[in-house]
Each structure stands twice: as structure tokens, then as C-alpha cells.
N, C-alpha and C positions, 0 to 999 in steps of 0.2 A: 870388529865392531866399528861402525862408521863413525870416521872422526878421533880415534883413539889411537893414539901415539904411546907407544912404547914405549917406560922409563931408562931413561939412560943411566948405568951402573952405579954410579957417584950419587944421583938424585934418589936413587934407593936407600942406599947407606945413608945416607946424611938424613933420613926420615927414621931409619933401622937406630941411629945416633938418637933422634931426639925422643923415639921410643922410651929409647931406654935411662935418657936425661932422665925424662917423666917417671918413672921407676925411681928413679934416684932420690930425687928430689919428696916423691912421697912419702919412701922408707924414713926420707931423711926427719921430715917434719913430722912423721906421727913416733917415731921415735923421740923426738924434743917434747911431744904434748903426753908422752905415752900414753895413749889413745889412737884410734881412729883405725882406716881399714886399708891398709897397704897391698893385702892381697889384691881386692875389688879394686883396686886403683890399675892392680897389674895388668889384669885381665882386657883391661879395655887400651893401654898405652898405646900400640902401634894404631887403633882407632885412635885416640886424643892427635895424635900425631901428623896421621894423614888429613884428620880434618881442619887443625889447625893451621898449617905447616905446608899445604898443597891444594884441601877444595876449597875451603870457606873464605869468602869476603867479608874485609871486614877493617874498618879503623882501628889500631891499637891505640892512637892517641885519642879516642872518641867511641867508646863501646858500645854505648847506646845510641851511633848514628843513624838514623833512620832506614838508609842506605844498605847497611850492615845486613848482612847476612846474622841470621838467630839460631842460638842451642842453647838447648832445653837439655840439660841433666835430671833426667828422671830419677834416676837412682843415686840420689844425694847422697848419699855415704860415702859416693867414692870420690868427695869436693877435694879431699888435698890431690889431685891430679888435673882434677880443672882450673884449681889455682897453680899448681906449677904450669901450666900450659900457656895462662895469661903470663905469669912472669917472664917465662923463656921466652914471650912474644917480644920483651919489653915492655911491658905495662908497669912494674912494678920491680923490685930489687930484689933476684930470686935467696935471698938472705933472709928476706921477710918470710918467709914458708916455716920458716922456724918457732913464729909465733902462733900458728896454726893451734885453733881451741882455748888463745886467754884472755882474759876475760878481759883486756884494755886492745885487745886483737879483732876487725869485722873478718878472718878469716877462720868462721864458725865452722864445727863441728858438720853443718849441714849448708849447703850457701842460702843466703839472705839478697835480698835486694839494698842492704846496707853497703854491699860492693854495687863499686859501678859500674861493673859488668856483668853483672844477675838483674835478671828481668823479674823472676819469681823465686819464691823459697822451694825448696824441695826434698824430697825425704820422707814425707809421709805418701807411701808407694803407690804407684799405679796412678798418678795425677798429671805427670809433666806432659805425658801425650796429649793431652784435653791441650790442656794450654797450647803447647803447639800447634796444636789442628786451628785453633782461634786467630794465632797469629799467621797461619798459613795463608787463611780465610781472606783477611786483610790484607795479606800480600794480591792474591790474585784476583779478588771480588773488588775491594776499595782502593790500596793502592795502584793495583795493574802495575806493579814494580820489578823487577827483576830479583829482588833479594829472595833468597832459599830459608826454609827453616829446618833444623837435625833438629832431631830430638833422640836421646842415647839411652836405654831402658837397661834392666836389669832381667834375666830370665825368671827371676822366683820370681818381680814382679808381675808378669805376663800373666799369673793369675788371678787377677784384679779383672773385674767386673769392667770397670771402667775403663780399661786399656781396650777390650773389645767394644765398649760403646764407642771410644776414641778413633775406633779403625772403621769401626763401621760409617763412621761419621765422613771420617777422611777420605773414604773409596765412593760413597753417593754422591760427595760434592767435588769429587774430580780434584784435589789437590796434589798434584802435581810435581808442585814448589816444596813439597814434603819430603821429607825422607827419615825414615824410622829406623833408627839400628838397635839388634837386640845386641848384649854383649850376653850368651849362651855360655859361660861358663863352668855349667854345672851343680854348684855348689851353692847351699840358700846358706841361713845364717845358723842350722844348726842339722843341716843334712841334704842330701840330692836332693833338685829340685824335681815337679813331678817328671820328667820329658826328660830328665839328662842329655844328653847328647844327640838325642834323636834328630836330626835335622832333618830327615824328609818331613817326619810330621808335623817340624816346625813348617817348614814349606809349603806342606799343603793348607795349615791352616792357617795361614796369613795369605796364600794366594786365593783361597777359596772367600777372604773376605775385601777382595777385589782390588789387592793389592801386587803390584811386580814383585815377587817375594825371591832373592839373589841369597844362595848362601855359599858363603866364602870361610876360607880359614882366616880369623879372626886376628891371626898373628904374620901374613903374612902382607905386603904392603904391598906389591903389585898387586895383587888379589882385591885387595881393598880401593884403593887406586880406580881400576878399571871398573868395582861396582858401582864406585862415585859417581864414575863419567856416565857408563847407564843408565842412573838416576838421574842425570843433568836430561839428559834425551829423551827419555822417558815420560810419553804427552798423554795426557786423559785419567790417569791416575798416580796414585802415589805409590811410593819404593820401598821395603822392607828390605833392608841389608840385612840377612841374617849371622853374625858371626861367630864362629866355633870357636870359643878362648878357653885357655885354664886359668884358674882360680891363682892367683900366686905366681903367675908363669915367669919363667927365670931367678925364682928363691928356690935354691938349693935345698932338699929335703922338706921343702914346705909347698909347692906346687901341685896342686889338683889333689891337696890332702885335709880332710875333712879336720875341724876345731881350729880354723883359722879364721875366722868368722873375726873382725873389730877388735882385732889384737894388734899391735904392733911388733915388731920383730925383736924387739928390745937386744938381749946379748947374741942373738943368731944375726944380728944387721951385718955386722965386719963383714961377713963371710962372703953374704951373698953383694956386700956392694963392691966386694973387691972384684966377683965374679962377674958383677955387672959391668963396672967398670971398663973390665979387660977387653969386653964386648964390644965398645965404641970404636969405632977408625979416627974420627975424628977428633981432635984433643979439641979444636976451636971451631964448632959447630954451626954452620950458616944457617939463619932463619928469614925465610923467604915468604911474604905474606899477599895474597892475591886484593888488589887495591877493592873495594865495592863499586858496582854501576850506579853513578849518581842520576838515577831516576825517580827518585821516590818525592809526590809532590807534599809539598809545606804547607800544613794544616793550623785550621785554630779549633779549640774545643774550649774556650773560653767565653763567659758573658752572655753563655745561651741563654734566651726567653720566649716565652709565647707569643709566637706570631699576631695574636689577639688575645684579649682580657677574656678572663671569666664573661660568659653572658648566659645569667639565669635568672629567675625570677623566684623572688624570697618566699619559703614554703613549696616552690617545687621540688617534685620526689625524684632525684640519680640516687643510681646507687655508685658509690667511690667506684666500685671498678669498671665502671663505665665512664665516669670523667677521665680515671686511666688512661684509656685508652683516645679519646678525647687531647686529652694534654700529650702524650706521644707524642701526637699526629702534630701538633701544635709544635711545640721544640723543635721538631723535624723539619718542618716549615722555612725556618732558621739557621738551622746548622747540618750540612749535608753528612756531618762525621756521626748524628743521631741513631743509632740502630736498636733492635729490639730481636730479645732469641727467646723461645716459648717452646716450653718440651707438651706440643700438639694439645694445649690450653686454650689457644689465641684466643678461638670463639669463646671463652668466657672470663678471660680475663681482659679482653677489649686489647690485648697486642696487635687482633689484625686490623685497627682503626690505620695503623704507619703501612702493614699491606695491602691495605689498598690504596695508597696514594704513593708509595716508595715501596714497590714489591722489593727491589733489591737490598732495603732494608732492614728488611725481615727475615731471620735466621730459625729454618724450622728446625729446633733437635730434637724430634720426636719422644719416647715416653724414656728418656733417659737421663733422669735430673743428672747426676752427678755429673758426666760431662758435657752435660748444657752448664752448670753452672763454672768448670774447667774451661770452655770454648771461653766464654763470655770474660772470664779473668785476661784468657790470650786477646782476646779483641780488644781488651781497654791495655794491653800493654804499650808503653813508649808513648801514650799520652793518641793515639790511633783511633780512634774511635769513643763515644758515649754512651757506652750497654746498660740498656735496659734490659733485665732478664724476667721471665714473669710464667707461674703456676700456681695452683691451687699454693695457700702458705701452709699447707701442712708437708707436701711433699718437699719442699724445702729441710726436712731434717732429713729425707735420706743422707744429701748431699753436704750436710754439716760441715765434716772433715775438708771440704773442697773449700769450704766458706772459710773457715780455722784459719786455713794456711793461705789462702785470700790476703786477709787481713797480714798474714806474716811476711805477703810479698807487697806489701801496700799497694793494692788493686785501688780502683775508684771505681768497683761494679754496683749498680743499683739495682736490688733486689725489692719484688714486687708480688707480693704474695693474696691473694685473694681469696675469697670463701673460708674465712675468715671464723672460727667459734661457731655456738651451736645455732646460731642465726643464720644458719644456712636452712636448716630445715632439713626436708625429708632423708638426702641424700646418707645419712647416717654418721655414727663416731669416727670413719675411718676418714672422711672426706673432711673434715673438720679442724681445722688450724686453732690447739688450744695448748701449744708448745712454743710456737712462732716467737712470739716477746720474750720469753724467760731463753730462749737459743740466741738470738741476734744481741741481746743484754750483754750475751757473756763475750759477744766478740770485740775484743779491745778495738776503739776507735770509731766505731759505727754508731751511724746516727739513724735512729729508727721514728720515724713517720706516721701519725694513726690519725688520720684526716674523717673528720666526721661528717662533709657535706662534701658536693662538687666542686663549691668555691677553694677551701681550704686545700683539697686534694689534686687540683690543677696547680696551686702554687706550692704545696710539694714537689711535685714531677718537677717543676721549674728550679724551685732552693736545691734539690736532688743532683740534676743535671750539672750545676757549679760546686759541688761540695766534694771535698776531697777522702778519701775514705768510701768503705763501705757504708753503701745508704741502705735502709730495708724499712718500704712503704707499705703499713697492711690495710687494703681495700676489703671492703664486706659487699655479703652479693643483693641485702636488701636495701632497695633503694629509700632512702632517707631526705629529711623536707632540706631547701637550701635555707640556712641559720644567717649567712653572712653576706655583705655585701660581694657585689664583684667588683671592690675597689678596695676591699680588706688586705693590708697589710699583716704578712705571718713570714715569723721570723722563727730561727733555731733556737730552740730552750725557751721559746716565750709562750708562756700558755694565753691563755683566752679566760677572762671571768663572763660567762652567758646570760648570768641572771645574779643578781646581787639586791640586799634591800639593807635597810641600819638594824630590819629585826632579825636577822636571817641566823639561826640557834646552830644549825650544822654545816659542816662543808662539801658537798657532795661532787667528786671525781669520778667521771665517765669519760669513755671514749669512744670514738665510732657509734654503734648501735646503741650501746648503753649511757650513751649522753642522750639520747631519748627519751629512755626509761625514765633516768634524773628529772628530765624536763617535765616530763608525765605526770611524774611524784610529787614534783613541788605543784603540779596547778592542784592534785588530790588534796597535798599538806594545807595548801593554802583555804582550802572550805573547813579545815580544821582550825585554824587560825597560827599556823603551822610556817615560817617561811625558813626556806633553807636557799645555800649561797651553792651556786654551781661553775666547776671549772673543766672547761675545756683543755684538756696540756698540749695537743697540737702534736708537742716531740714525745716520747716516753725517754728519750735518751739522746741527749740531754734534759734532765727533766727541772722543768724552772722552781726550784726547792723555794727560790725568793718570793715569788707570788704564792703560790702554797704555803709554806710557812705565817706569808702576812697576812690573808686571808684568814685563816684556821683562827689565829690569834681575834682576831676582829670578831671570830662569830664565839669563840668560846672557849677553840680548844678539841673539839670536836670533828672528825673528817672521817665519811664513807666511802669508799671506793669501789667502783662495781666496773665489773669486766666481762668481759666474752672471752674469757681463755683461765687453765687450770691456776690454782690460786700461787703454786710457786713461780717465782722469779718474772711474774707479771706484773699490770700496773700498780696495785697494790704493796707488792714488795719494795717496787722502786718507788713509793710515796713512801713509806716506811725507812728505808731508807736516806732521804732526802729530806727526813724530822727527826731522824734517832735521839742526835744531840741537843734538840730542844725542849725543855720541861714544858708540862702541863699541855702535851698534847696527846693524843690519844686515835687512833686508827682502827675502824672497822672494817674486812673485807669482807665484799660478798662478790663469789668467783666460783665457777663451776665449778665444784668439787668431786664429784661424780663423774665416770665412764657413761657418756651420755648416749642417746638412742634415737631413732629415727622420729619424725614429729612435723608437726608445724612450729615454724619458729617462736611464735608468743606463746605456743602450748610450753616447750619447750622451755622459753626465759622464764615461765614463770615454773616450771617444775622444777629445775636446776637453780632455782634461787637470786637470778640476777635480774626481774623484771621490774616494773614500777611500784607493783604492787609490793614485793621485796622490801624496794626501799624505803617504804610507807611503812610498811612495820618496823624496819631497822630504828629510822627516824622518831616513830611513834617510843620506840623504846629506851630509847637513848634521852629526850627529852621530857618524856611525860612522867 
């Protein structure tokens, strides 16, 4: 193989040594938490080794140097060997491993981006690859850097849906700077996995999805070694290291034997670390760390704004996801780290407003939300880029789980859901985003966005772009009158009062479309002699309980809330909420309640209960 030099005897052993440190060191710490998974740790050591230890670049006194070469532990369970691998780097005092799983210890059960050498959380299976493929992305599309990305899978994983949208992704866009290892073990958590040992059919199906698919024995380090170097050479697509490991390899009576699954060795340890032990040549182990190429150029993703203001004209009709797309383009103008991924949406969620003025911008991940919303986590890691991701907001709950643990790796992806409730019209229930708010509520930290004009909905994309944490903006696809100036100031948790009078009997909360409705009802109310007070909330989450609260109070006591989405864990809930502990108020919702059906949209608001007309009777009933 061109270019590949031969390990010299000593530099094998001293890799074969810290193999089996890594062994040690696992047994050692899930034996102190008695927990965790020593086996799975086993299986992969002479991997942890070679790649720590001889390919990877990387600062140990700086982990997240931009520089650095990235690994992606997909299969988080096996973290106490990722942690001993940083310690034996010197990162940390391999003594500390002992605290591995308490509760005053960030050396969790599963890694967190609480260490400062985890980019993302992982462990919930079948996701690290997404992420990977994101940060590869930006290695060679935006940075044009030299740094590599591994990412080390688990074989039960590999039945994850999203590992093959992950590769499919990886082999179209030519990633390279990739390189995927499975650790083939064998054994899932509570029997063979489906493929055991089969390594041709691992190989053909990883090369058949346009990948250099190399299988090696998994335990041997020249072997390993040399597929490294292949992978470094290896131009026009990405690498699949395939490796043959066993489950436990090197415990004594306990290797490649099934109900060893996240157990620790507990009174069988002695045995096998004296066995281990023995195994070492080296009593004082040299660790030899390949420096990073300092290539990677110095970004700011800070203080983005719109190139230009808002320019619209009050009462003209955008619909929000077309200012979307609009304010993109805008930001982008600005800050060249700006990008946008859309699983083959664009055309209607206005993502490809930034494709045509920054094709290289724009990240197609065709109809595979989950690792569209996986890529888009790897794009915003190390502070690399400002992702916008964006599709219909109902197909956003495939991808839930990817969002979950988003939030656990503290991403800053901005999520951008459109077609929005049954105001979409004909298209029918499936097309229909009436989950969206009560899913993105529950994700700790996220600030959710519900912009009812053009004006408002470009200075989200903008507040979005600087906010830290997961955002989730939901655009509606009928286009609606402009309410506010283009020199309106909106800020996070501050709602907006739209219409106020000293008579005004009810409080009435709308968002998006159905702050229409609202508006609609009060000019009916008002021939009845009828005047109700209307609030705009701008955020759902955070949501301004102070101005609610005051309001409410001022008109009576009184507050209807109507929405475009099912009545749990929606706007409603979160105005409910945000009054629990205040007496003498009182909350009506009116929210689709029903599995709704194909229509025109006003047939629709008003058969599903949340139209104007709705809150005319609500209202009508409440006060009369």
C-alpha cells in the first residue's frame, strides 16, 4: 500500500499495552460504580488505542481545538473506555475513573458534552453517525481543513434506520475526511445481533452504499493500523472499517458469552485483571500523541443580523414561511458561517431563498428527517457554523429523539417547521403540524418562536441566529396581513398587546393564523357592543406569564386561547400554566380537538372549532 510503513515490533506492543491499560482501567471503574459495560468497552480497546495512541490528531491540553481531529462515540455505553483513553492521554488523573457514574462525577453513565472533551451526548443508538457526517461536512465543504472525523458504532446499532440514512448521506456528498468503524462484536444487549459474525455481508453492504468498506480483525493492531492509513488515502468517499471483535475479549470465562450485557465484573475482576495484567510488556507505558494541522480558519458566529430591515407594507398578505426564507437569505448576507439543511422541502419552506444566492449553503438531506436533523447538530458543533434546518413541522416528530438528545448535547440548531395546523388546507391530517408545540415545550432549554406576520417572523430568524440553545420557529403556509411596523422591536418572552380598549370584558390569545381569527371576532364582538383585549406572545416558550397575567387581571379575569394545533401541551396549556398560581382567573381553550381532514382552510377553522366565528360564541358565552 503506497505510503505505508510497516510497524516496528515495540510500537505494536506499546499499542497491545495500552489496549489492554484500557481494559483495565474500564473493569476497574464500573467495578467502583457497580454498573456499566466492561465487556463493550473490551471489544473495541485495541480500536480506542490505535486511534488514540497513533492516527488521531489532536490537543490534549485543548479538546475542542478546532484543529483537532473529532470522535464520535456512537455507542455510548461503552464511555468508561473513552474516558480512560482521554486519561491515559493525560487529560485528566486516571484515578478519577473511579468515580465513573456519581452523581458529584460529569464522568456519566453515557458521555455528555459536560466533559470537555464530548462534542455531543450519546447513547441513544444509531445517532452518532448523523452527527459525524455534519461535522465531516464542515470539515471539507466550510472549513477545507485537514482535520478527520471517526465515528465508532456499535453492530446491534447498525439496525437503526438512521445509520443508513447516515451513510447514504456520507457516500453522495463525497466525505472523505470520514471514517466509520463498526465494532462487530457479536452480541446486542440481550442476544446475537441480526448478522453475527458475517463479515462479507457486512462488506457488501456498506460498500454497496458507496462506501471503501475494509474488514479487519478487530483485535489485531497492525490490521487496524494499516486500515487507518487506507482511510487517510482514500479520496472521493468515505471508509468503513469493519471490525471483527468479541464481546468481553480477554475476561476469562466471560468472552464472546452471552448475559454479559451492563454488568460489571464484580467478584470475577481479580481474575481476569491479574490475566490482563500479565499481558502487558510494558510496566511504564509511552503515550505518543500525533500534534493537529493547524489549518482550520477562525470564525465568528456572533451578532448576526439582517443585512436590511423588515420592508413591508401594513396589511400586506406573506405568509411567515416565506419571510422565512426571506430572513435566511438576509442573515446570510452577514455572516458567511450562515447555512440551511432541508430534507427536499426547500420549495416550500423558502430554505432555497439562501440557495440561490449561497448554493454552497444549502445542505440537501433529502426525505430523511432524522439525519437531517443529526447532520445539522454536527454542523453547529465547536461553535462551526449557524444551522437552520427546516420541513413541513409535523415531520419534525419523526426525528424527536435526535432533537432530545440535541438539547443533551447543548446544540444551538434552529429548527424551522412550516405548514403548520389545519390552515394548511387541502393537503390533509398527515401533512399537518398539530404536535409541533407540545414536542419542542418538552425540550428542556428551547425557545419556540410562533411569528404571526412577516415583520415579526424575520426578527425571529434574526433573535434565533444569536440565541443559545435549541430554537424552534413554526411558520404557517397562509399568507397573513403585516400587523406591525418594520421598525417593531420583539424580544424573547415578551408578548405583544394588538388591540386593547378600558372596556375590553375578555382576554383573547392567538398565534399565527388564529391571531386573525381573534382580530376578526373582536371587529364582530364589537357591533355587539362586545370589546375583547388581544395578545400576540410572539415566544410560546418562554412565555411572558407577566403581561398575561396583567392583562387578564385588567379585563376581568377572563382569557380564551385559540390555536392551530391539538389542545395538549399547546398554546393553551402553556397559558394555563403561566396562571395556575393566580386566583380569579379562568382559561378557556379552543384547539383542534379532532383528527382532522382534508378542506379548505376557513372551512376547516371553522369546523374544527378555532375560527372567528368560534370565538364569537366563546366570548358571547362567557360574558352575556
Amino acid at each position: 500500500m503506497a505510503n505505508y510503513h510497516k510497524m516496528e515490533a515495540s510500537a505494536v506492543q506499546t499499542l497491545k499495552d495500552l489496549a489492554n491499560k484500557l481494559r483495565i482501567d474500564s473493569i476497574v471503574a464500573t467495578n467502583a460504580s457497580k454498573s456499566g459495560h466492561p465487556t463493550s468497552c473490551s471489544s473495541m480497546a485495541e480500536i480506542m488505542s490505535v486511534l488514540f495512541y497513533h492516527t488521531m490528531r489532536y490537543k490534549v491540553s485543548s479538546p475542542k481545538d478546532p484543529a483537532n481531529d473529532r470522535f464520535i462515540l456512537s455507542k455510548g455505553h461503552a464511555a468508561p473506555i473513552l474516558y480512560a483513553a482521554w486519561a491515559e492521554a493525560g487529560l485528566f488523573p486516571v484515578s478519577d475513573l473511579s468515580n465513573l457514574r456519581k452523581i458529584d462525577s460529569d464522568l456519566e453513565g453515557h458521555p455528555t458534552p459536560r466533559l470537555n472533551f464530548i462534542d455531543v451526548g450519546t447513547g441513544s443508538l444509531g445517532q452518532g453517525l448523523s452527527v459525524a457526517c455534519g461535522m465531516a461536512y464542515v470539515g471539507k465543504y466550510f472549513d477545507k481543513s485537514s482535520y478527520r472525523t471517526y465515528c465508532l458504532l456499535g453492530d446491534g446499532e447498525s439496525a437503526e434506520g438512521s445509520v443508513w440514512e447516515a451513510l447514504n448521506f456520507a457516500s453522495f456528498y463525497n466525505l472523505d475526511n470520514l471514517v466509520v468503524i463498526v465494532d462487530i462484536n457479536r452480541l446486542g444487549q440481550s442476544g446475537p445481533t441480526s448478522l453475527n459474525h458475517d463479515m462479507e455481508l457486512y462488506r457488501q453492504r456498506f460498500q454497496s452504499f458507496g462506501l471503501n468498506a475494509i474488514v479487519v480483525d478487530g483485535h489485531d493492531i497492525e490490521e487496524l493500523t494499516k486500515a487507518f492509513h487506507e482511510a487517510s488515502i482514500t479520496k472521493g468517499k468515505p471508509t468503513a472499517i469493519l471490525a471483527k471483535t468479541y464481546k468481553g475479549k480477554g475476561f476469562i470465562n466471560i468472552e464472546d458469552m452471552e448475559k454479559w450485557h451492563g454488568t460489571p465484573l464484580n467478584d470475577k475482576a481479580t481474575k481476569v485483571l491479574e490475566e490482563i495484567n500479565g499481558q502487558i510488556r510494558n510496566k511504564k507505558i509511552p503515550v505518543t500523541i500525533s500534534k493537529p494541522i493547524s489549518d482550520t480558519p477562525t470564525i465568528s458566529i456572533s451578532n448576526v443580523r439582517l443585512s436590511t430591515p423588515p420592508n413591508y407594507t401594513l396589511g400586506e398578505k406573506i405568509a411567515t414561511r416565506v419571510a422565512y426564507g426571506t430572513a435566511l437569505a438576509k442573515i446570510a448576507d452577514n455572516n458567511d458561517r450562515v447555512i440551511a439543511l432541508d430534507g427536499d422541502t426547500k420549495n416550500s419552506t423558502y430554505s432555497d431563498r439562501i440557495k440561490v444566492k449561497y448554493p454552497e449553503r444549502h445542505i440537501e438531506c433529502f426525505i430523511a428527517e432524522q439525519n437531517m436533523v443529526g447532520i445539522a447538530i454536527g454542523t453547529a458543533c465547536r461553535d462551526r457554523t449557524i444551522s437552520f434546518v427546516s420541513t413541513f413541522a409535523t415531520f419534525f416528530t419523526r426525528s424527536f429523539d435526535q432533537i432530545r438528545m440535541g438539547a443533551i448535547s447543548q446544540t444551538n440548531v434552529n429548527f424551522v417547521g412550516s405548514h403548520c395546523g389545519i390552515s394548511i388546507g387541502e393537503d390533509g391530517p398527515s401533512q399537518m403540524g398539530l404536535e409541533d408545540i407540545a414536542m419542542f415545550r418538552s425540550v428542556p432549554g428551547a425557545t419556540i418562536f410562533y411569528p404571526a406576520d412577516a415583520v415579526s417572523c424575520e426578527r425571529s430568524i434574526e433573535i434565533a441566529a444569536n440565541t443559545k440553545g435549541i430554537c424552534f420557529i413554526r411558520t404557517s403556509r397562509p399568507p397573513t396581513a403585516v400587523i406591525y411596523q418594520n421598525n417593531e422591536v420583539f424580544e424573547i418572552g415578551k408578548a405583544k398587546v394588538v388591540k386593547s380598549s378600558p372596556s375590553d370584558k375578555v382576554l383573547v390569545i392567538g398565534a399565527g393564523v388564529t391571531l386573525y381569527e381573534a382580530l376578526n371576532a373582536a371587529e364582530q364582538l364589537e357591533k355587539s357592543g362586545i370589546n375583547i383585549r388581544i395578545i400576540d406572545p410572539f415566544t410560546i416558550k418562554p412565555l411572558d406569564a407577566a403581561t398575561i397575567i396583567k392583562n387578564a387581571k385588567e379585563v376581568g379575569g377572563t382569557i380564551i386561547t385559540i390555536e392551530d394545533h391539538y389542545p395538549e401541551g399547546g398554546l393553551g396549556e402553556a397559558v394555563l400554566s403561566a396562571v395556575a398560581e393566580e386566583r380569579d382567573i379562568t382559561v378557556k381553550k379552543l384547539a383542534v380537538t379532532d383528527i382532522p381532514r382534508s378542506g379548505p382552510a376557513n372551512v376547516l377553522l371553522e369546523m374544527f372549532g378555532i375560527s372567528a366565528k368560534n370565538v364569537v360564541a366563546a366570548v358571547k358565552k362567557l360574558v352575556l
